[in-house]
FIGUMAR-289826 format. One record per residue (C-alpha): residue in one letter; z, y, x. Coordinates in nm, 4 decimals. Layout:
ATOM  res         z         y         x
ATOM    A         Z         Y         X
...
end
This chain:
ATOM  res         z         y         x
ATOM    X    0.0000    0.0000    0.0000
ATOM    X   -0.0822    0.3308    0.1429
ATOM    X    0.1164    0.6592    0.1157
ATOM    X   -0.0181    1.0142    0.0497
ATOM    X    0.0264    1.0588    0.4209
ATOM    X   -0.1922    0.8186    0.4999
ATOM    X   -0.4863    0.8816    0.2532
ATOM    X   -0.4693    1.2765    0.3739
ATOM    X   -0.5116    1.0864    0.7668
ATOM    X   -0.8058    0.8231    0.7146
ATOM    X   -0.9747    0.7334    0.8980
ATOM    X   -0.7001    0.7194    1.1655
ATOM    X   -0.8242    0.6706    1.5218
ATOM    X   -0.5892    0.5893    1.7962
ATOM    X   -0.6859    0.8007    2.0813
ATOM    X   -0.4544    1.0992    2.1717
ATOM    X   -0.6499    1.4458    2.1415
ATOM    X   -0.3724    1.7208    2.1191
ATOM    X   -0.5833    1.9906    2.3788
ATOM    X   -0.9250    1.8494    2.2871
ATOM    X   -0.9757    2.2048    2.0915
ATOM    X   -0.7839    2.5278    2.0654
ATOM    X   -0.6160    2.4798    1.6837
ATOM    X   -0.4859    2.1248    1.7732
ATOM    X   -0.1573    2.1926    1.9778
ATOM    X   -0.0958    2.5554    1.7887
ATOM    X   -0.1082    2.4579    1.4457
ATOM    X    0.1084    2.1739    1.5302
ATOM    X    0.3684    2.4239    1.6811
ATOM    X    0.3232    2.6677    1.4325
ATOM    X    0.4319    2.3859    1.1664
ATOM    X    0.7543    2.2774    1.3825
ATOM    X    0.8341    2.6009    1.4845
ATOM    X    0.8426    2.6937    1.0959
ATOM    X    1.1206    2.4358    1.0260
ATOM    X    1.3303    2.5029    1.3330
ATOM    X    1.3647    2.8518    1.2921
ATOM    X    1.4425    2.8603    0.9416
ATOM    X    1.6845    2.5648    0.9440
ATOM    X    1.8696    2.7238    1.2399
ATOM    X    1.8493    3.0902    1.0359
ATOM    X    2.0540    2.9371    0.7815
ATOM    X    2.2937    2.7697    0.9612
ATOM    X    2.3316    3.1665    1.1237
ATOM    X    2.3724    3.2929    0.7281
ATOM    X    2.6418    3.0295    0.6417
ATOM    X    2.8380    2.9866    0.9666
ATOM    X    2.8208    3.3357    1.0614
ATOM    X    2.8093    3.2368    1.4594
ATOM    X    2.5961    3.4118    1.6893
ATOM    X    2.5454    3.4287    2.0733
ATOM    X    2.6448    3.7429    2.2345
ATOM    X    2.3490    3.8941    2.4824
ATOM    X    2.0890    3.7696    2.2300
ATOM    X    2.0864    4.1313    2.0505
ATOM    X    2.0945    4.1542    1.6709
ATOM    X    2.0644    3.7737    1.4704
ATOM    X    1.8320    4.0036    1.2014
ATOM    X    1.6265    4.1362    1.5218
ATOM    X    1.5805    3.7963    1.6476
ATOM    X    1.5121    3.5985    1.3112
ATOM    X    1.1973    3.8631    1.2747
ATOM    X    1.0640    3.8691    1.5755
ATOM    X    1.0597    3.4931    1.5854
ATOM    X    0.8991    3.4788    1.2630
ATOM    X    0.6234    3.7162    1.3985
ATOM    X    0.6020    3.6114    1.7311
ATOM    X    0.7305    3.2425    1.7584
ATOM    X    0.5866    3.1269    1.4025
ATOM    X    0.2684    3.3486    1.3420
ATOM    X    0.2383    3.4062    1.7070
ATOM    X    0.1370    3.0513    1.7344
ATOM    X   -0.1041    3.0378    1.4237
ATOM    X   -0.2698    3.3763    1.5488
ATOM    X   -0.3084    3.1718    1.8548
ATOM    X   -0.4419    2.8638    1.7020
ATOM    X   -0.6615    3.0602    1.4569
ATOM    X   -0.8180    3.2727    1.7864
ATOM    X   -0.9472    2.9983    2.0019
ATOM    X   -1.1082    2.8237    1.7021
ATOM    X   -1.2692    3.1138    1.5604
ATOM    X   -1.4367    3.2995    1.8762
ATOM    X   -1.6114    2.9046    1.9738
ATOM    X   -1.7688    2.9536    1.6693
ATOM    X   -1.8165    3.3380    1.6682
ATOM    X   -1.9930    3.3263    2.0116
ATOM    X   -2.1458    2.9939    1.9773
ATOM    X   -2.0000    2.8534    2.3036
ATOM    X   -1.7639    2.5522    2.3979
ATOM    X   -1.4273    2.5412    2.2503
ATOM    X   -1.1200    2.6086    2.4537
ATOM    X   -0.9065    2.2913    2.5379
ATOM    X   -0.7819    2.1138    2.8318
ATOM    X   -0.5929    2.2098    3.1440
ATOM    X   -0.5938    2.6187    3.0419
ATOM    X   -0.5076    2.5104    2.6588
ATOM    X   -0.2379    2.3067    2.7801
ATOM    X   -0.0744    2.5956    3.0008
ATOM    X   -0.1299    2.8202    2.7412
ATOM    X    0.0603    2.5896    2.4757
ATOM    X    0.2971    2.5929    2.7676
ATOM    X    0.4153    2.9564    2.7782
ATOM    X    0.4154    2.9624    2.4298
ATOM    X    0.6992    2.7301    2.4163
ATOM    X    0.8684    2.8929    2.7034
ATOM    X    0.9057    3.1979    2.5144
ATOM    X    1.0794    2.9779    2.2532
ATOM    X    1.3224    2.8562    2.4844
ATOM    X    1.3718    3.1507    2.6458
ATOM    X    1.4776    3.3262    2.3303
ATOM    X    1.6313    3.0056    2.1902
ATOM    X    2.0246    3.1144    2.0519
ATOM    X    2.1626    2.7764    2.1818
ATOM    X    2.1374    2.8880    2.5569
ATOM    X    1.8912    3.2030    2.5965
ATOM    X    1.7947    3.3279    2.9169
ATOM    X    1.8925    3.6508    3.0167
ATOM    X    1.7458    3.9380    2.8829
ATOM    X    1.5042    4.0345    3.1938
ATOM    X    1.3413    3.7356    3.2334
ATOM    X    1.3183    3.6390    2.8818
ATOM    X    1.1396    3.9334    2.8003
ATOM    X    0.8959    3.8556    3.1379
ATOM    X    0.8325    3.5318    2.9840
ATOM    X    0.7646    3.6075    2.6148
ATOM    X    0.5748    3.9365    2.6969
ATOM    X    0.3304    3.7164    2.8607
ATOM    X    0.1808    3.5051    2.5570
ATOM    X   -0.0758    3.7354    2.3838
ATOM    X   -0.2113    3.8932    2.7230
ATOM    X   -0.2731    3.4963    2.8243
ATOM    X   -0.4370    3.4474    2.5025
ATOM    X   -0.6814    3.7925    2.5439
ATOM    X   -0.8003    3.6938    2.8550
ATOM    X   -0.8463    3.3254    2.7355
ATOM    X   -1.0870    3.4651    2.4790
ATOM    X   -1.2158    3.7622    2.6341
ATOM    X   -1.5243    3.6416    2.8414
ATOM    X   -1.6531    3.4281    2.5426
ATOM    X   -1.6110    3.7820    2.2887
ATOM    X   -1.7834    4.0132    2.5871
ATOM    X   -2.0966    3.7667    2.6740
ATOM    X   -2.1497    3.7170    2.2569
ATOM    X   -2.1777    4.1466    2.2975
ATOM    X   -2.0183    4.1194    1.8963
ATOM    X   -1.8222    4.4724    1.9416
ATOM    X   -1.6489    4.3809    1.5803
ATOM    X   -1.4376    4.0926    1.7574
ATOM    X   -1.3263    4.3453    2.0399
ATOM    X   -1.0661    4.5319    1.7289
ATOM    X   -0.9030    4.1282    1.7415
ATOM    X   -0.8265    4.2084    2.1330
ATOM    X   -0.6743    4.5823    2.0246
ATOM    X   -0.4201    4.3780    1.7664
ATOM    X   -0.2914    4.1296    2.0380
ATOM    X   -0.2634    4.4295    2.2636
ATOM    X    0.0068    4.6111    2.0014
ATOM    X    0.1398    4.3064    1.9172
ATOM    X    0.2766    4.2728    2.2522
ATOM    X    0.3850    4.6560    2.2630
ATOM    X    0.5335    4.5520    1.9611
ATOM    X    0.7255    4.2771    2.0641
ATOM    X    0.7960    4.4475    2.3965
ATOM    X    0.9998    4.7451    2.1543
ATOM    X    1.2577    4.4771    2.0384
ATOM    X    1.2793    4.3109    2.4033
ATOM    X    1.3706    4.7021    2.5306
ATOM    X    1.6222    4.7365    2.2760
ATOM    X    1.8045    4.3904    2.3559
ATOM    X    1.8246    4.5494    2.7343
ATOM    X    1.9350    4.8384    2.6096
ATOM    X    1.6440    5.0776    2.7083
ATOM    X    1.5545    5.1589    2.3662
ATOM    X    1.8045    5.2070    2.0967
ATOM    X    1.6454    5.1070    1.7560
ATOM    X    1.3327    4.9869    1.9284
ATOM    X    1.3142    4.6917    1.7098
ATOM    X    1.2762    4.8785    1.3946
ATOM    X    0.9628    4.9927    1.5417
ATOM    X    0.8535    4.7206    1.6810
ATOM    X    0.8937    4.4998    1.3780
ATOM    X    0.7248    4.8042    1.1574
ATOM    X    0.4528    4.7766    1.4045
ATOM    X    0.4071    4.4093    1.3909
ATOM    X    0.3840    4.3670    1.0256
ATOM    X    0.1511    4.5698    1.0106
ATOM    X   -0.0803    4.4270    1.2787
ATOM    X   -0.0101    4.0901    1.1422
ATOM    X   -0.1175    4.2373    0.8047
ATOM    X   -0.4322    4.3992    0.9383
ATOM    X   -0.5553    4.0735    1.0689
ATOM    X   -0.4708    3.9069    0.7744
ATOM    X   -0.6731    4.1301    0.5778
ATOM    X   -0.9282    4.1281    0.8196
ATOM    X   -0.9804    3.7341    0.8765
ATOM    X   -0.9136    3.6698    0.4845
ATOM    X   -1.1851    3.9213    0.3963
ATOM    X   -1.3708    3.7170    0.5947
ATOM    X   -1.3343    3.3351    0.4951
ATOM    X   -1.2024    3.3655    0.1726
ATOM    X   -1.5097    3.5183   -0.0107
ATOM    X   -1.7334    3.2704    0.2120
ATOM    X   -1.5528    2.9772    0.1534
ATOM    X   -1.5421    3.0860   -0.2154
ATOM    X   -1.9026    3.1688   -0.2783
ATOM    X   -2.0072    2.7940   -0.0980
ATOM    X   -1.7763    2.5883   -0.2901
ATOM    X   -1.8113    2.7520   -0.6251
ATOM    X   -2.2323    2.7338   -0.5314
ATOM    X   -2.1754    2.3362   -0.4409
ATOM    X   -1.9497    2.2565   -0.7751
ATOM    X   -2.2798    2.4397   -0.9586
ATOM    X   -2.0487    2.7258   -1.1135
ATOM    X   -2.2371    3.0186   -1.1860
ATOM    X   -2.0689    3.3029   -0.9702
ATOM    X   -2.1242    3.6080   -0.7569
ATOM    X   -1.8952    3.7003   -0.5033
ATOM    X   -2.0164    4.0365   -0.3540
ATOM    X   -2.0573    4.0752    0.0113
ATOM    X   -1.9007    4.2962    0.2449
ATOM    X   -1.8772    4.6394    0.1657
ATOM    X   -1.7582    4.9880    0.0632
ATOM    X   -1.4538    4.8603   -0.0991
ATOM    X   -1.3434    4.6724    0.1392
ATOM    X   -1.3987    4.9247    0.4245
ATOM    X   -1.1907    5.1198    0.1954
ATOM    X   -0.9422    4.8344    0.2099
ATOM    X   -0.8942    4.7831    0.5873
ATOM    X   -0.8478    5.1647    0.6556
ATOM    X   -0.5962    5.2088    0.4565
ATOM    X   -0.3996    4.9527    0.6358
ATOM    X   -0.4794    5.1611    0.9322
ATOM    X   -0.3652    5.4529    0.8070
ATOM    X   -0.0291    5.2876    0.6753
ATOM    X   -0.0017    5.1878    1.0306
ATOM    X   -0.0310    5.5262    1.1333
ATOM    X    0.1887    5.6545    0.8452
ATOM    X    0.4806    5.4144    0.9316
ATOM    X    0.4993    5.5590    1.3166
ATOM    X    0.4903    5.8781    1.2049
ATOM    X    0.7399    5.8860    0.8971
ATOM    X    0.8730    5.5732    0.9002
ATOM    X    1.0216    5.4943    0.5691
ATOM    X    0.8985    5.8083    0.3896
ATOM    X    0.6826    5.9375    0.1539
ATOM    X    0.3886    5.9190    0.3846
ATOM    X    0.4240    5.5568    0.3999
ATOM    X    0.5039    5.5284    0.0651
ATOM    X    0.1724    5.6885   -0.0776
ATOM    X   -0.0268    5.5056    0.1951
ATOM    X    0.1035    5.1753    0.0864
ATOM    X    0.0192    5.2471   -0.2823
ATOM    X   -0.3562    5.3367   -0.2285
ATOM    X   -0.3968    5.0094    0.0083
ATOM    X   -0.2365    4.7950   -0.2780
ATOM    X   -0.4563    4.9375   -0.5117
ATOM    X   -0.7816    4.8815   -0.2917
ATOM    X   -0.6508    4.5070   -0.2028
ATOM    X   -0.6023    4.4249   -0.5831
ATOM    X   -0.9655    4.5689   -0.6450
ATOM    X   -1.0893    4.4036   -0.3331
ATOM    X   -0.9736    4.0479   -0.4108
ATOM    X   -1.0788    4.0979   -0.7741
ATOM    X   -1.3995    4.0654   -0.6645
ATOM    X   -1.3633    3.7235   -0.5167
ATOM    X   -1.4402    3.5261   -0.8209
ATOM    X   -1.0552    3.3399   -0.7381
ATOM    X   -1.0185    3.2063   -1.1233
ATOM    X   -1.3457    3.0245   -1.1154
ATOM    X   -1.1970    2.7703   -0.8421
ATOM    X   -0.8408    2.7189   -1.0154
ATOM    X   -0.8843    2.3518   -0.9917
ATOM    X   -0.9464    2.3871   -0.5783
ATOM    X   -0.5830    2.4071   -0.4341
ATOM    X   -0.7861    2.4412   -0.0724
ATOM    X   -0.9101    2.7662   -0.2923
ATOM    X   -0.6623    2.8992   -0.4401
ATOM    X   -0.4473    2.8595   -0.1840
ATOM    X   -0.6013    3.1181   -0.0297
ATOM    X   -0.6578    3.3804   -0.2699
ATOM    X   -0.2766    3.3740   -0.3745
ATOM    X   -0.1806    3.3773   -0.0320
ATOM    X   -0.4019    3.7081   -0.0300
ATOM    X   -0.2795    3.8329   -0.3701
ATOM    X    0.0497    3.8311   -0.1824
ATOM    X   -0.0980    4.1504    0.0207
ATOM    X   -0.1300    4.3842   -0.3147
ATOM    X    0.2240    4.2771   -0.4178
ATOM    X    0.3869    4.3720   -0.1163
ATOM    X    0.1989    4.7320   -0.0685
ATOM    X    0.3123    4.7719   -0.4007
ATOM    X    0.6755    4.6699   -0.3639
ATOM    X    0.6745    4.8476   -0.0731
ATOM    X    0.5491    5.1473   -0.2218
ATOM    X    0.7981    5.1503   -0.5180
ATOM    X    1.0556    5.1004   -0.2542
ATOM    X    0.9831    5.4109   -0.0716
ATOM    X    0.8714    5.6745   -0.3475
ATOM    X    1.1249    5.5583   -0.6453
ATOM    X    1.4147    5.3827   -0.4812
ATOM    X    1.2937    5.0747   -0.6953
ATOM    X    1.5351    4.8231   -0.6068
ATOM    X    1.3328    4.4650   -0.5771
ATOM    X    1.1026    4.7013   -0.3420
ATOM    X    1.3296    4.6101   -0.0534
ATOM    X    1.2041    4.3034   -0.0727
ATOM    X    0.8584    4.3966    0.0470
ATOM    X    0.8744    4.2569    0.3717
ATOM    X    0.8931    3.9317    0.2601
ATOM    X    0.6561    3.9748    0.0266
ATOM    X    0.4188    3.9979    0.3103
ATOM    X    0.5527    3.7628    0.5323
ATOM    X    0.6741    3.4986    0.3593
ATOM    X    0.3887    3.5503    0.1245
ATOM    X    0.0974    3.6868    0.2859
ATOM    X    0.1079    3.5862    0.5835
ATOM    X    0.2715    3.2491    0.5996
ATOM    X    0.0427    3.1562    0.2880
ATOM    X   -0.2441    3.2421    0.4606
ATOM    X   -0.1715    3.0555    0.7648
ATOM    X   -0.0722    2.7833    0.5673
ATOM    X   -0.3669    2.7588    0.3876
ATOM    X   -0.5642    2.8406    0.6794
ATOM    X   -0.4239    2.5596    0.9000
ATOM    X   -0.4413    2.2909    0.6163
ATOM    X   -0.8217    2.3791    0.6093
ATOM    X   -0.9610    2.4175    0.9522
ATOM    X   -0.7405    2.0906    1.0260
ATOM    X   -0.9472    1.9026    0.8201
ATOM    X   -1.2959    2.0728    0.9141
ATOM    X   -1.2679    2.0933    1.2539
ATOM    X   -1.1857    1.6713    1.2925
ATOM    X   -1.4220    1.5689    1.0886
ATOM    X   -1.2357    1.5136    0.7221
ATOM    X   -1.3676    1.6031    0.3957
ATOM    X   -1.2196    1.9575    0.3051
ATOM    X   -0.9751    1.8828   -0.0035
ATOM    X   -0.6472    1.9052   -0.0063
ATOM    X   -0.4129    1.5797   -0.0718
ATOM    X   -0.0970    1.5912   -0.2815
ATOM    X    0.1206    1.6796   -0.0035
ATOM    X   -0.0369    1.9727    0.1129
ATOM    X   -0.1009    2.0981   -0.2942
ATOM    X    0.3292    2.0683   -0.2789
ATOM    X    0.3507    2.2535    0.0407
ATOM    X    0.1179    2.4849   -0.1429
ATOM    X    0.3499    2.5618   -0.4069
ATOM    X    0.6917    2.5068   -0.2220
ATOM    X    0.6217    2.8011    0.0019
ATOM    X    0.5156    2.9978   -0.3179
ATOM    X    0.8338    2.9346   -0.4600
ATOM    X    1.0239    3.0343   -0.1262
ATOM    X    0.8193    3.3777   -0.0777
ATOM    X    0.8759    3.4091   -0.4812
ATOM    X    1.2917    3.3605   -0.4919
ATOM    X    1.3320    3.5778   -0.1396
ATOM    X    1.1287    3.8314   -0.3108
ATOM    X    1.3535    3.8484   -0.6287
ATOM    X    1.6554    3.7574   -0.4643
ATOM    X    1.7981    4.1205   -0.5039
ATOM    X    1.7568    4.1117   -0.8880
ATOM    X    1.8958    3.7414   -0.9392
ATOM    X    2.3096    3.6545   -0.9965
ATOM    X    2.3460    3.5001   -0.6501
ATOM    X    2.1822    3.6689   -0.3270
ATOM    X    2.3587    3.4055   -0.1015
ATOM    X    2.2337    3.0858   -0.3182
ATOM    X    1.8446    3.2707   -0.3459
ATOM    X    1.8244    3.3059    0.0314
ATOM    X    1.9521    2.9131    0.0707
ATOM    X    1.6828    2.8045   -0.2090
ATOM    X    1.4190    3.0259   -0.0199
ATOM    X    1.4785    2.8734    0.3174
ATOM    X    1.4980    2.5471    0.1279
ATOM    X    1.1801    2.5790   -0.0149
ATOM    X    0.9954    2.6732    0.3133
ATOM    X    1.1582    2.4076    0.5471
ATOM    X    1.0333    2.1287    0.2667
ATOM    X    0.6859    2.2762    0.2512
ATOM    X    0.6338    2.2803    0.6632
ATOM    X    0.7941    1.9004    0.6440
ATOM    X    0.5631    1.7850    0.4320
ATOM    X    0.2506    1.9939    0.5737
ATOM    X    0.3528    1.8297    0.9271
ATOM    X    0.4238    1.4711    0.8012
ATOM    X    0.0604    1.5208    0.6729
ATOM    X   -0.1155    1.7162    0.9540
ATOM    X    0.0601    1.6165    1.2922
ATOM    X   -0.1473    1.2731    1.2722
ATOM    X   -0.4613    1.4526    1.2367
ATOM    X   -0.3936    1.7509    1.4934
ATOM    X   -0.2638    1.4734    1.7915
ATOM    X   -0.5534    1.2146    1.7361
ATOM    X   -0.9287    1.2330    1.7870
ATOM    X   -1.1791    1.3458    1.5054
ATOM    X   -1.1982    1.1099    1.2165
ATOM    X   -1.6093    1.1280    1.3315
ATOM    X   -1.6006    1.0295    1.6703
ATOM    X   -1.7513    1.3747    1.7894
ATOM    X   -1.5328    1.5592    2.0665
ATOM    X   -1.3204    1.8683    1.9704
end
């Protein structure tokens, strides 16, 4: 008798392939890393115990989130897209494998069992994303595609970004995480908005073509120039007034653009699809958020607190999520549908991004925050009890990668 894991797996071939292509050892970490950190966040909520020297618990538990968890996916995501960008070989072997490498040693630098000092943690972790831009950077300047060279800027700022909360645990920079983290949603968000605009029309235009239903789904254009510059401008707004009005009205134009913008995606034509839909409520997440976010900072409105989860727990870990459980299955040779256990991942982390988000408006805060952490750890079990065979084994074809 076969399990759900199994079906989700076949054919199952024996030989190891972990750094036969650039997705295979992040999206694996990305899917560990996801329960680690959260299970070891709530231990921190209920136990209270933290290390001294490691800087704030809040500080840490966000970067981590944006640098540990998405870090990894960004990673993962990169070195699978430009191959196919620029048309040339995928990334994998010895240079994926130190890459993977110094990934992880920014974990365990920055782990709150032992942590290294503050110095040369910072060396270490600060290291990752300029690794990763030079990785990709000859294959994105001999394909002479300018567009990809903005995906080079983000990684950039990302590490200034992380840099700002590294400065403030040495005490260089009082407060430099809050601009630091401000700055990393933000670039997370942008490339969010940026990659989704890309695949999720695409994908959704060929598979509503292929099931023969009767669709348009526009291409590229005004709106959703419109869309992307007004995350740039909220970027801009939230370094120069952060948490003001400036922000505030920013954030409540992009949401309105992003709503328009994935209206036009033709999303509840492929409601059966969860390797669909998946992805346009993992977008839909980006509207909300602005929104919240906007309500927060113009009318005080009191579940708008929440927006950062909204987008992270929403946005972006949907996204990556259903970006992962996707290209997994593409990329080694699997039909593209999603099995039961990834539809229930699907909807687990919906339900964790959902209770986090509301937790300020429901009886029990503490009990919300436990079901929300509860909710994600069970969805990145079951999307790595499904996925870890397929991301450490060779392509269910027989073709490398």
């Amino acid at each position: 008798m076969t399990t759900p894991f199994q079906d989700i797996a076949q054919p199952r071939p024996t030989r190891l392939a972990l750094f036969a292509y650039g997705f295979r050892p992040f999206f694996l970490a990305a899917g560990l890393y996801a329960i680690g950190v959260v299970m070891l966040w709530l231990m921190v909520l209920h136990t209270g115990r933290w290390p001294d020297g490691l800087g704030s618990p809040m500080a840490w538990h966000g970067h981590e989130m944006l640098f540990g968890f998405a870090g990894a996916a960004i990673a993962g995501f990169l070195l699978t897209a430009v191959p196919n960008w620029t048309g040339e070989r995928g990334f994998a072997g010895g240079k994926l494998i130190a890459l993977t490498l110094l990934w992880l040693a920014g974990r365990v630098a920055l782990n709150p069992i032992a942590p290294l000092p503050a110095l040369p943690a910072a060396m270490i972790d600060l290291t990752f994303f300029p690794a990763l831009g030079a990785m990709v950077l000859p294959s994105i300047i001999r394909a002479r595609n300018r567009r990809n060279y903005v995906m080079l800027l983000m990684l950039g700022l990302l590490t200034l970004a992380s840099s700002l909360y590294h400065a403030e645990r040495l005490g260089w920079l009082a407060g430099g995480w809050a601009w630091g983290q401000a700055l990393a949603i933000d670039m997370v968000l942008l490339m969010v908005a940026l990659i989704g605009g890309r695949i999720v029309p695409s994908f959704t235009s060929s598979a509503l073509k292929r099931l023969g239903r009767l669709a348009v789904v526009p291409p590229f254009g005004l709106l959703d120039r419109a869309a992307l510059i007004s995350l740039a401008l909220l970027t801009l707004a939230d370094l120069v007034q952060p948490q003001g009005w400036l922000p505030g009205v920013t954030a409540l134009l992009a949401g309105i653009a992003h709503a328009l913008r994935l209206a036009r995606w033709q999303g509840v034509k492929a409601l059966d699809q969860p390797i669909l839909w998946s992805l346009h409520l993992a977008y839909a997440w980006i509207p909300l958020g602005l929104l919240l976010k906007a309500g927060w900072l113009l009318g005080g409105l009191a579940i708008g607190q929440t927006w950062v989860h909204a987008l992270t727990a929403g946005a972006f870990s949907g996204m990556i999520l259903a970006v992962m459980s996707r290209a997994a299955l593409g990329h080694t040779g699997r039909e593209i549908v999603a099995a039961k256990p990834t539809v229930a991942a699907y909807i687990l982390l919906t339900l964790a991004a959902l209770v986090r988000v509301l937790a300020p408006v429901l009886p029990d805060m503490g009990m919300a925050y436990s079901v929300a952490g509860l909710c994600w750890v069970a969805a990145f079990i079951l999307y790595s009890l499904a996925y870890a065979p397929i991301l450490i084994t060779r392509r269910a074809d027989g073709r490398p990668g």
